[in-house]
C-alpha positions as CSV (number, residue, x, y, z in Angstrom):
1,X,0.0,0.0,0.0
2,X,1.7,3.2,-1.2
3,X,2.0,5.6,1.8
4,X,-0.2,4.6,3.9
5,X,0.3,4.2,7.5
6,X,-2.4,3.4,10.5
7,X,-4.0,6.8,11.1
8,X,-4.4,7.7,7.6
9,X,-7.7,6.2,5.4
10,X,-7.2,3.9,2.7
11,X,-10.0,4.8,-0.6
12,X,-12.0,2.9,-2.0
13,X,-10.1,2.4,-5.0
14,X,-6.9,1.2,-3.1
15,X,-9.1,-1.2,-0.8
16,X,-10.7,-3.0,-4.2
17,X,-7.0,-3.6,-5.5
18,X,-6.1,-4.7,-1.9
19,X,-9.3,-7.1,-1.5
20,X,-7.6,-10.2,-2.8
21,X,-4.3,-9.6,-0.8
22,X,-6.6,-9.6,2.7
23,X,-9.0,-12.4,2.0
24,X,-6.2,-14.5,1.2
25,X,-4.3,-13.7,4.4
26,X,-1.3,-12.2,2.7
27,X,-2.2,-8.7,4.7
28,X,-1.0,-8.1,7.9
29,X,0.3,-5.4,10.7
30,X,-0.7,-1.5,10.1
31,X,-2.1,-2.3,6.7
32,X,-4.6,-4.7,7.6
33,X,-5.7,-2.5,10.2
34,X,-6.1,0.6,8.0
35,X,-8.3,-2.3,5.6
36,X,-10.5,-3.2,8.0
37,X,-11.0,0.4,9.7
38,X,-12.2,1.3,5.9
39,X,-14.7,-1.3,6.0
40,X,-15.7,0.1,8.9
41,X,-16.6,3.4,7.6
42,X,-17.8,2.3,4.3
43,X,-20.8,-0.2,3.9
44,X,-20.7,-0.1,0.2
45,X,-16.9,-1.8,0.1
46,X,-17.9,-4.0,3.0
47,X,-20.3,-4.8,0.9
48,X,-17.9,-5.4,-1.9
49,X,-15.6,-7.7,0.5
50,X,-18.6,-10.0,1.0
51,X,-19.1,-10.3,-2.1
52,X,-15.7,-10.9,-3.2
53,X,-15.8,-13.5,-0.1
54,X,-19.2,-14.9,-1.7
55,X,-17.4,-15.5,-5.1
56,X,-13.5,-16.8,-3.9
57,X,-15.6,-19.4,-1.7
58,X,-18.2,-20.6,-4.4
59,X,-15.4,-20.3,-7.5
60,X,-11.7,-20.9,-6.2
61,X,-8.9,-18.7,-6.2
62,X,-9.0,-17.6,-10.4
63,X,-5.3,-16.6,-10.6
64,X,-5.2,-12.9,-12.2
65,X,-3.8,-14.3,-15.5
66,X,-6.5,-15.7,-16.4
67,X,-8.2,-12.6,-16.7
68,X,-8.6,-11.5,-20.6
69,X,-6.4,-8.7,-21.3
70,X,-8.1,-5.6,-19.5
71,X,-10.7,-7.3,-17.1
72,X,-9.1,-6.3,-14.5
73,X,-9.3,-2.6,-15.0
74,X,-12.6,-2.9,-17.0
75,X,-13.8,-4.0,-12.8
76,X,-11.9,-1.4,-11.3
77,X,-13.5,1.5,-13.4
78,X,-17.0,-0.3,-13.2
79,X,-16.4,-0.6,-9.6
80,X,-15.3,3.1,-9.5
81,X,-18.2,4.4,-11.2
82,X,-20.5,3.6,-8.6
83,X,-18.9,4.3,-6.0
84,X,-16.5,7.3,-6.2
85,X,-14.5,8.6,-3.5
């Protein structure tokens, strides 16, 4: 997490690239806790976790490369779009 540290608040943008990296338990320390007091401010990404929770549990881990070229951002902008920060 660029420049972060606990105290400051993580977006919303930077908590959906991070979402993968905390429900796989590859998060820890000051940054985790900066995650998770987001989430507590902000039902719509909490919302968002679940979800991603929802999908890892009922799909498997899909590695990243399987993703067509430009998935990835085509989420993050579709994902940004509703919910701006």
């Amino acid at each position: 997490m660029s420049g972060n540290a606990l105290g400051e608040q993580m977006s919303c943008s930077e908590l959906v690239e991070l979402v993968t990296d905390y429900l796989e338990g590859r998060m820890a320390g000051a940054e985790a806790e900066v995650f998770e007091a987001h989430m507590g401010l902000c039902p719509p990404c909490l919302h968002y976790l679940d979800q991603m929770r929802a999908t890892m549990e009922a799909l498997g881990r899909i590695p990243e490369e399987s993703l067509p070229d430009g998935a990835r951002e085509t989420i993050l902008h579709a994902f940004a779009e509703r919910h701006p920060d």
